[in-house]
C-alpha positions in Angstrom: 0.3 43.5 -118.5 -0.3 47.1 -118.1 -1.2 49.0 -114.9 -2.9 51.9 -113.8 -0.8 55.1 -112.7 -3.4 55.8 -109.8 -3.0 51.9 -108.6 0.7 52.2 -108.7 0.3 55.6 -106.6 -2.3 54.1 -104.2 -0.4 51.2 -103.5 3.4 53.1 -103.2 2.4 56.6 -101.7 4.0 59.8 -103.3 2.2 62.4 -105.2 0.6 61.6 -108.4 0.4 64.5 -111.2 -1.6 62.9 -114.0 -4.6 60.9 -115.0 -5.1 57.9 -112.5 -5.9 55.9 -115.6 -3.2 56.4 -117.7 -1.3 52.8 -118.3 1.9 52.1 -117.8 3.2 49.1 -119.9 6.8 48.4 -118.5 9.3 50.2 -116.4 12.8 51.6 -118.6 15.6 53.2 -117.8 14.9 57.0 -118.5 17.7 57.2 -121.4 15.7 54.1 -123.3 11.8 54.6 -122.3 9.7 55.2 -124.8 5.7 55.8 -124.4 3.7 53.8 -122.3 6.9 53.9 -119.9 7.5 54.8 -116.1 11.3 56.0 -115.1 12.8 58.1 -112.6 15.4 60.9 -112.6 16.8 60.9 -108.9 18.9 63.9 -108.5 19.1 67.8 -110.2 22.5 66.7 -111.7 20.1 64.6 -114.4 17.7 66.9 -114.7 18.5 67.3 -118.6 17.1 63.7 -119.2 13.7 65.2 -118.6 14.0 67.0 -121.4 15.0 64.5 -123.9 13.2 61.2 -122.5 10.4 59.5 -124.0 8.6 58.1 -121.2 5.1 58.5 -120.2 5.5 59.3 -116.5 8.8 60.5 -114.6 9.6 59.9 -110.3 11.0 62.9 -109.8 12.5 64.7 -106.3 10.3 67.8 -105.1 12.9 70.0 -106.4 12.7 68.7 -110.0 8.6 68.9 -109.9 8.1 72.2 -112.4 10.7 70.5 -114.6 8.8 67.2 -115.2 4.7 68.6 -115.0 6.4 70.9 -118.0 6.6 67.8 -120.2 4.1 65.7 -118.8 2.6 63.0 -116.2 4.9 62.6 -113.0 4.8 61.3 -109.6 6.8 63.3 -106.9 8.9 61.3 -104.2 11.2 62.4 -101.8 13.5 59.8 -102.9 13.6 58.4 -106.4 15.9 55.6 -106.7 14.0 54.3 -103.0 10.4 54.8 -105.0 11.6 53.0 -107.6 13.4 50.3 -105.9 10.2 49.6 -104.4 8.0 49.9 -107.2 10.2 47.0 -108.8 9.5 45.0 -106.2 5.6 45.7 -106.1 5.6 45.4 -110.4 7.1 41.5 -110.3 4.2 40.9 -107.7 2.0 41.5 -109.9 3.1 40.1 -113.1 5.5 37.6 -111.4 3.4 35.7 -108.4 4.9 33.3 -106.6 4.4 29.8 -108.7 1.8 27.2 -106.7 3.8 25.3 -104.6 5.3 22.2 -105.7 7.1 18.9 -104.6 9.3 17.7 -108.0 9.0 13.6 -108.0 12.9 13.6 -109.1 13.7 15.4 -105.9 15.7 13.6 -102.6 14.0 14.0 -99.6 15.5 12.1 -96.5 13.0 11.0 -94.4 13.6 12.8 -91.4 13.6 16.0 -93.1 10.9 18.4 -92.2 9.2 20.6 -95.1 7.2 23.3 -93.5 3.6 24.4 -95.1 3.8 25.6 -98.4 7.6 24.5 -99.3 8.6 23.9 -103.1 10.8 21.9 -104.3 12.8 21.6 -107.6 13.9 19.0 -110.0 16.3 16.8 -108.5 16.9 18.7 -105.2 18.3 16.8 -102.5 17.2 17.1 -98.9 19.4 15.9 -96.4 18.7 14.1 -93.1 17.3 16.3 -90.3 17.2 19.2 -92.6 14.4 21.6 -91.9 12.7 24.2 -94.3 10.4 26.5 -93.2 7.1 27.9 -94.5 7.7 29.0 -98.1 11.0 28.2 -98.5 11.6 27.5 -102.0 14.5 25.0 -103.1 15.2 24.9 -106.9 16.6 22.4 -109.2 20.0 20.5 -108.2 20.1 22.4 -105.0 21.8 20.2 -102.3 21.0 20.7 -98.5 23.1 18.5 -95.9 22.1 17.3 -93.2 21.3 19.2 -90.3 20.9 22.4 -92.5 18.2 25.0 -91.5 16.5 27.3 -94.2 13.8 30.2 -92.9 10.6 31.0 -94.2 10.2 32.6 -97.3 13.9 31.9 -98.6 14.8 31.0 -102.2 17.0 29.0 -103.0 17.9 28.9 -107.0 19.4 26.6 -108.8 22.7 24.2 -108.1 22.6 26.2 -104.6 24.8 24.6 -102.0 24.5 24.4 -98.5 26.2 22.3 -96.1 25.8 20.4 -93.3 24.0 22.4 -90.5 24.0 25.5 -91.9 21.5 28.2 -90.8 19.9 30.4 -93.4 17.3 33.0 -91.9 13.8 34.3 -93.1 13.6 36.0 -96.7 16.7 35.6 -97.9 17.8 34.8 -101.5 20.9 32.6 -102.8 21.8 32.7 -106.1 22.5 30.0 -108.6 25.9 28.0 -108.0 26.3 29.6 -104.5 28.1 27.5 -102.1 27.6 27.8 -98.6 29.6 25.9 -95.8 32.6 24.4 -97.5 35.6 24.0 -96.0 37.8 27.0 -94.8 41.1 27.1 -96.0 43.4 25.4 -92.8 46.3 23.9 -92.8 49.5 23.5 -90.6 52.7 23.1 -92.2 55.0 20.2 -91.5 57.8 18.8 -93.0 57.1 20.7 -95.9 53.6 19.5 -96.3 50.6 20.8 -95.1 48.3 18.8 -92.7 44.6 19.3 -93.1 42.8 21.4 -90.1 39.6 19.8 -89.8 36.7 22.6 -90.4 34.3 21.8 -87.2 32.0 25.0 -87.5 29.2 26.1 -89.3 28.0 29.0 -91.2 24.8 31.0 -89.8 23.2 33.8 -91.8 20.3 36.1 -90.6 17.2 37.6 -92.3 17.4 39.2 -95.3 20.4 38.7 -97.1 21.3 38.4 -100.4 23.8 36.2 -102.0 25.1 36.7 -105.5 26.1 33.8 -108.5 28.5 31.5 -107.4 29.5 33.4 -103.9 31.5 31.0 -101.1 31.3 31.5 -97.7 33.3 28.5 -95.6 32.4 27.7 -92.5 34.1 28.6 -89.5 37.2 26.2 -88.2 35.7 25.8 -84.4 33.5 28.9 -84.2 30.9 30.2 -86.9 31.0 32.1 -89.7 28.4 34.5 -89.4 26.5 37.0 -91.8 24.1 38.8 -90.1 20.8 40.8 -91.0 20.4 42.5 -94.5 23.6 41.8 -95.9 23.7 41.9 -99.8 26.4 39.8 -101.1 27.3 40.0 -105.2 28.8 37.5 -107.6 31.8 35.9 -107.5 32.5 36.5 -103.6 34.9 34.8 -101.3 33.7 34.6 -97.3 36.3 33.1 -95.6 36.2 30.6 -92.2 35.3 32.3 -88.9 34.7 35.7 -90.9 31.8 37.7 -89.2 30.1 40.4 -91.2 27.1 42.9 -90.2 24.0 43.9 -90.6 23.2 45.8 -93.8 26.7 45.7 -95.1 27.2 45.3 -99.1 30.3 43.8 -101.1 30.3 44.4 -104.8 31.7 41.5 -106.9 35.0 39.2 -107.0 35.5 41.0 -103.2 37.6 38.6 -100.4 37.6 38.3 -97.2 40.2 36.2 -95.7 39.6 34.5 -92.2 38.6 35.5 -88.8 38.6 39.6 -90.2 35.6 40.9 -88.5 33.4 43.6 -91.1 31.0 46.1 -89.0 27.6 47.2 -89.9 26.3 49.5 -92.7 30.0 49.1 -94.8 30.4 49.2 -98.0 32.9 46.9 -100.2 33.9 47.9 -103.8 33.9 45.3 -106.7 37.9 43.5 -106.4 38.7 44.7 -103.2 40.2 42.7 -100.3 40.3 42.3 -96.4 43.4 40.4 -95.0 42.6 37.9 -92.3 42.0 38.8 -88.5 41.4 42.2 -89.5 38.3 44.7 -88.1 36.8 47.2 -90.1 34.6 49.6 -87.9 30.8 50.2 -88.7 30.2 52.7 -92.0 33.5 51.9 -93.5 33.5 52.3 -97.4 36.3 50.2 -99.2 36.6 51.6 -102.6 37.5 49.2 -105.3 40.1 47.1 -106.0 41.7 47.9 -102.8 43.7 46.1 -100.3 43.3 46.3 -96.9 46.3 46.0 -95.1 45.2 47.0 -91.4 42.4 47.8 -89.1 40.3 50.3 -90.1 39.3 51.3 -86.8 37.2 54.7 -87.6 33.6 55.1 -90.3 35.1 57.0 -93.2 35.7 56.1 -96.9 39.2 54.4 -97.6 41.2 53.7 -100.6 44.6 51.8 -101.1 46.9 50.5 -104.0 50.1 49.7 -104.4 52.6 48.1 -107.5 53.3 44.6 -106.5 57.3 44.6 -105.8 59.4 42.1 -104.1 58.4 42.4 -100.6 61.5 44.2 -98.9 61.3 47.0 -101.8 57.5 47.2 -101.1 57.4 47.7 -97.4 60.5 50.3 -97.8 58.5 52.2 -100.4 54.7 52.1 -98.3 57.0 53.6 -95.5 57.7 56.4 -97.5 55.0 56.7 -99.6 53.1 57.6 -96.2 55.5 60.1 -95.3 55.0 61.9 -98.4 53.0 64.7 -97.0 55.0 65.5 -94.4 58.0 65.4 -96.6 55.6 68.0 -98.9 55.5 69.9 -96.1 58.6 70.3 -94.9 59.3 70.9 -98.9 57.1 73.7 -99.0 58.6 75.5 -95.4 62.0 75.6 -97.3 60.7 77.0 -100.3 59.2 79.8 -98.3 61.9 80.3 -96.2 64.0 81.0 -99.6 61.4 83.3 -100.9 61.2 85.3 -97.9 65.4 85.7 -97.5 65.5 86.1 -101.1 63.2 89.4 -100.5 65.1 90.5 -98.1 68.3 89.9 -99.9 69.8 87.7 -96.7 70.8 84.1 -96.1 68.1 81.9 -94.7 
């Protein structure tokens, strides 16, 4: 279904350059879009693609506006990628409404559940005892809710979602299919050469506005909570482990680990493969890059970025100890050399 440029413009701000009726059929990535397409071109670095895309109408920054009213219809936003994220959002709306709500016949619903107005639930969901949904909550097929679980309004849970007993999800959030939240955390003692099961008596609580990727686990805490606080986004394929806490408006990419009781601050960023050893803390607006390991507390915001060939462990830890005195050693290499230079000059012995 095709909208209006001007009703996209009235209802997401920015500056419209173009005929309020001229339809937009889908939004395209700007390399792909052909006509009857919206895209966006976020930064002067891409500023080429105006040239050679197809699409109807370009979100362009201010500083790319002459650019993009040379070739045609634009809208002019102060942030690009922002505009557009929103206009995604705003475009399922409308050609995506939430479905009628809906109570599947197949489902399980304990009897001392409560289902708040408007709550839907999917083909052979099952609803434990005491759990509570709020307003809107949406529970898909196979989803399984244990007792004493809480889910806030207007969250979505998809399919063959997990979440175990008393568990707190907060308002908006979304889970993904085959996410499991509230197993056990991995706890055991050793004895005798055997390890002896450490019963996992917390929970997991998770605040508004977070997003949790395809089959992500996040165990629940061995005496306290694990706790994942506002706006967290969460990919695929993540591993939360017992009595982690992570906050607000912090992002992992995918197959990311987090090993127990390491504490993650707010606004950090995780890269796709990278790990965090157990009871460490990483200070708010620390970037992880991928695929790296961290070893230590990370104690100061700044971007950070460690690998290392996996050795026998003696060899290793003799090797990191050098490895970070490299620069001094470069240094100190470097005074020598210039030392030498200079008495070589001056045809004397250093």
């Amino acid at each position: 279904m095709s909208r209006p440029l001007g009703e996209i413009v009235d209802a997401l701000g920015g500056t419209r350059h173009g005929s309020p009726d001229l339809l937009i059929e889908r939004l395209a990535p700007v390399a792909t879009a052909e006509q009857g397409d919206l895209a966006f071109v976020a930064q002067a670095r891409y500023a080429s693609q105006i040239e050679t895309t197809a699409a109807s109408v370009l979100i362009v920054p201010p500083a790319l506006q002459a650019q993009a009213l040379a070739r045609g219809a634009c809208i002019v936003s102060d942030d690009p990628y922002l505009y557009f994220a929103r206009l995604t959002q705003w475009w399922r709306r409308q050609h995506d409404p939430a479905p009628t709500p809906f109570i599947d016949p197949s489902a399980s619903i304990h009897p001392s559940a409560h289902l708040g107005e408007g709550v839907s639930v999917g083909p052979f969901a099952v609803i434990g005892a005491d759990v509570h949904l709020d307003r809107g909550a949406r529970v898909g097929a196979h989803v399984v809710l244990g007792a004493g679980a809480r889910v806030g309004q207007d969250t979505v849970l998809h399919p063959r979602v997990t979440i175990g007993e008393r568990c707190v999800l907060g308002e908006r959030c979304t889970v993904h299919p085959g996410a499991v939240i509230g197993a056990d955390g991995f706890g055991f003692a050793p004895h005798a050469g055997e390890w002896v099961k450490i019963e996992q008596l917390g929970t997991v609580r998770i605040g508004n506005d977070v997003d949790i990727g395809a089959n992500t686990c996040i165990d629940r805490g061995a005496l306290g909570d694990t706790v994942i606080e506002d706006g967290v986004k969460l990919d695929n394929l993540i591993q939360i482990g017992h009595n982690v806490r992570v906050g607000k408006h912090t992002a992992m990419a995918g197959c990311a680990a987090v090993a127990g009781s390491a504490t993650i601050g707010a606004h950090c960023t995780i890269g796709g493969r990278a790990s965090v050893l157990g009871h460490l803390t990483l200070a708010d607006g620390v970037n992880v890059s991928a695929l790296s390991v961290v070893t230590r507390s990370l104690l100061k915001p700044g971007h950070y970025t460690g690998f290392f060939p996996i050795d026998d462990n003696a060899s290793w830890e003799k090797n990191a100890a050098s490895l970070k005195q490299l620069n001094r050693m470069r240094e100190r290499l470097k005074a020598v050399e210039q030392a030498m230079e200079h008495a070589l000059k001056n045809n004397s012995t250093p």
